[in-house]
VOGU-3710 file (C-alpha; in Angstrom, 3 decimals, decimal comma):
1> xxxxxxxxxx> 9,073/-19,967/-16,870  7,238/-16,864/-17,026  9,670/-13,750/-18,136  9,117/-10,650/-20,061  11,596/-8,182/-21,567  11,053/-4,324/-19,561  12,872/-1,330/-21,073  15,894/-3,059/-21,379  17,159/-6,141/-22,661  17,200/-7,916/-19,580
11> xxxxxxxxxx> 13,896/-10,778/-18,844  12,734/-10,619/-15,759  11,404/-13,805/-13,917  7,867/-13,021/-12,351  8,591/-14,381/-9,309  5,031/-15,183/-8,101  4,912/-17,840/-10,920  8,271/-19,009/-10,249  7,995/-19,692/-6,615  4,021/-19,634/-6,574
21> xxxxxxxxxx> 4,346/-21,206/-2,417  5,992/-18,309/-1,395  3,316/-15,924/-3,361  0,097/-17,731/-1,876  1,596/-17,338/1,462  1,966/-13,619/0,932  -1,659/-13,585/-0,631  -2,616/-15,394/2,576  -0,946/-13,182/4,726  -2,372/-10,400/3,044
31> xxxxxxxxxx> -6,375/-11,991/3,267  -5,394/-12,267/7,242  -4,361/-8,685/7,357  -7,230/-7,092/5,525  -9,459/-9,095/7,990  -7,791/-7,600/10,651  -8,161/-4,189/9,230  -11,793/-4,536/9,370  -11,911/-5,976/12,821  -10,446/-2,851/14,075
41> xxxxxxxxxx> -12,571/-1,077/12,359  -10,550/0,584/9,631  -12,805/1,965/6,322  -11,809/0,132/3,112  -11,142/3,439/1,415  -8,458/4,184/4,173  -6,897/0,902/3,478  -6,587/1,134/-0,046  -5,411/4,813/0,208  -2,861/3,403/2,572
51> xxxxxxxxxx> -1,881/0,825/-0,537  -1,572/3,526/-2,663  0,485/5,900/-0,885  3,290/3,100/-0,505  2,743/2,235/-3,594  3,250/5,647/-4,831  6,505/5,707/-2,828  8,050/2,658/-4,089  7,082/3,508/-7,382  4,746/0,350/-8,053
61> xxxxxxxxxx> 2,636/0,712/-11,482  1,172/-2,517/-11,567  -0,164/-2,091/-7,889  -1,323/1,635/-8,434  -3,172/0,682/-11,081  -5,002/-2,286/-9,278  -5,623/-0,301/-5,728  -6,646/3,126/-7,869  -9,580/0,261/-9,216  -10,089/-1,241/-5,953
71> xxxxxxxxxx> -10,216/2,483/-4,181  -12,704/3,449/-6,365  -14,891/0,828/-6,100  -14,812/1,172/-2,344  -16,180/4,858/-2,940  -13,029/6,691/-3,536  -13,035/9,729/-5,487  -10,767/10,567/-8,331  -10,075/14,054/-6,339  -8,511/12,424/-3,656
81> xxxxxxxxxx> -6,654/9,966/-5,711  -5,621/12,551/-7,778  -4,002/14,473/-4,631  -3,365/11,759/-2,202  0,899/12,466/-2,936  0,229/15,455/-1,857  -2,465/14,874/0,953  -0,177/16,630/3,763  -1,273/19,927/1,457  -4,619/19,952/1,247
91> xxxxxxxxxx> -7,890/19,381/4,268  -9,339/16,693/1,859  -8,103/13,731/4,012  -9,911/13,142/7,843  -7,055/13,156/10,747  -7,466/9,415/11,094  -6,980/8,952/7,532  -3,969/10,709/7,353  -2,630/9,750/10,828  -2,861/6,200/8,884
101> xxxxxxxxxx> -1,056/7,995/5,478  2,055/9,281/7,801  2,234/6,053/9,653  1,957/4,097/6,510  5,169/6,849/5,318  6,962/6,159/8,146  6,545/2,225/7,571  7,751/2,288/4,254  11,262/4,273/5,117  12,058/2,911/8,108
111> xxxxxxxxxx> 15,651/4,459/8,500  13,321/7,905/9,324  13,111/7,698/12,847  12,272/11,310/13,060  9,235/10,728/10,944  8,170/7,290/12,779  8,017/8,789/15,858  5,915/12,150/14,551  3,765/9,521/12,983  3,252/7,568/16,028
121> xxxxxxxxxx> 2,223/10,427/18,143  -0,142/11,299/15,573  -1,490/8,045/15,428  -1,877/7,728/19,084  -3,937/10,486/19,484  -6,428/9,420/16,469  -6,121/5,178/16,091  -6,753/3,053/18,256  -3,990/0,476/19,265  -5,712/-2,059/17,000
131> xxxxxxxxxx> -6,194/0,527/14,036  -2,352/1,348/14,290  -1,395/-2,327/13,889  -3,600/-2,919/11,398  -2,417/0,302/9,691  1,341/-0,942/9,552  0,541/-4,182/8,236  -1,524/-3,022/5,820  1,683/-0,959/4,802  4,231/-4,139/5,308
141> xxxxxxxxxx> 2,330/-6,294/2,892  1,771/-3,461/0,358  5,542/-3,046/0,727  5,693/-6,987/0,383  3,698/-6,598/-2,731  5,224/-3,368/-4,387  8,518/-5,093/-4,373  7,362/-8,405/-5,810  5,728/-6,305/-8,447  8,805/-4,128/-9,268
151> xxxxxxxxx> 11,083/-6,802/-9,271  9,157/-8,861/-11,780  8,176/-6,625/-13,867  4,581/-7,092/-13,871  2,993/-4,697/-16,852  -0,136/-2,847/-16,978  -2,343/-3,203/-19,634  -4,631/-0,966/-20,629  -8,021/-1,745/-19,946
//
């Protein structure tokens, strides 16, 4: 059984050793999604900036650290990482990039209905209909991930 001890005194179990079916399907589900992403069309650098802002949200070292690595070799730059929590305040971001960022948002707190439906009427007028879908399930199995992530525990070493 895989565990490690966090902060506190409490193990956690790494639940994508301990129940490594349910992980591969979410690994599978997330190859099927990213394939879909590019299908419609979406830039790799928007997806990964989409994994970052929800995992930013939900607070998710583990997967910051590995989408900051995969955004930058996709051709992000550390300016934009550095102020993509903040990308409603600066021009740095395209409008389809950050109709995808407030969509993503809106994905990831889902009680917001005020901000899902600003996000969609963004979207609308920037994404196609493919590009939106692919934008929120880019953002579901982030989410998916983040919590797997924060619930086990997983560290980040240093490289």
């Amino acid at each position: 059984m895989s565990t490690h001890t966090t902060g506190s005194a409490i193990q956690r179990i790494f639940i994508d050793k301990q129940s490594p079916a349910a992980h591969q399907a979410l690994v599978r589900t997330s190859e099927a999604v990213r394939a879909v992403a590019a299908e419609a069309g979406l830039d790799r650098t928007l997806v990964e900036l989409v994994n970052l802002r929800v995992s930013q949200i939900n607070g998710c070292a583990y997967c910051l650290n590995v989408h900051t690595n995969a955004a930058l070799r996709a051709g992000e730059t550390p300016q934009r990482l550095g102020v993509l929590a903040a990308w409603r305040d600066t021009e740095l971001f395209t409008p389809d990039e950050r109709a995808a960022l407030a969509l993503a948002e809106a994905t990831t707190n889902p009680a917001d209905t005020t901000a899902q439906e600003a996000a969609y009427g963004t979207a609308r007028e920037v994404l196609t209909d493919d590009q939106i879908s692919a934008v929120i399930w880019v953002a579901v199995t982030i989410n998916a991930f983040n919590r797997v992530s924060v619930m086990s525990g997983h560290p980040v070493r240093n490289r």
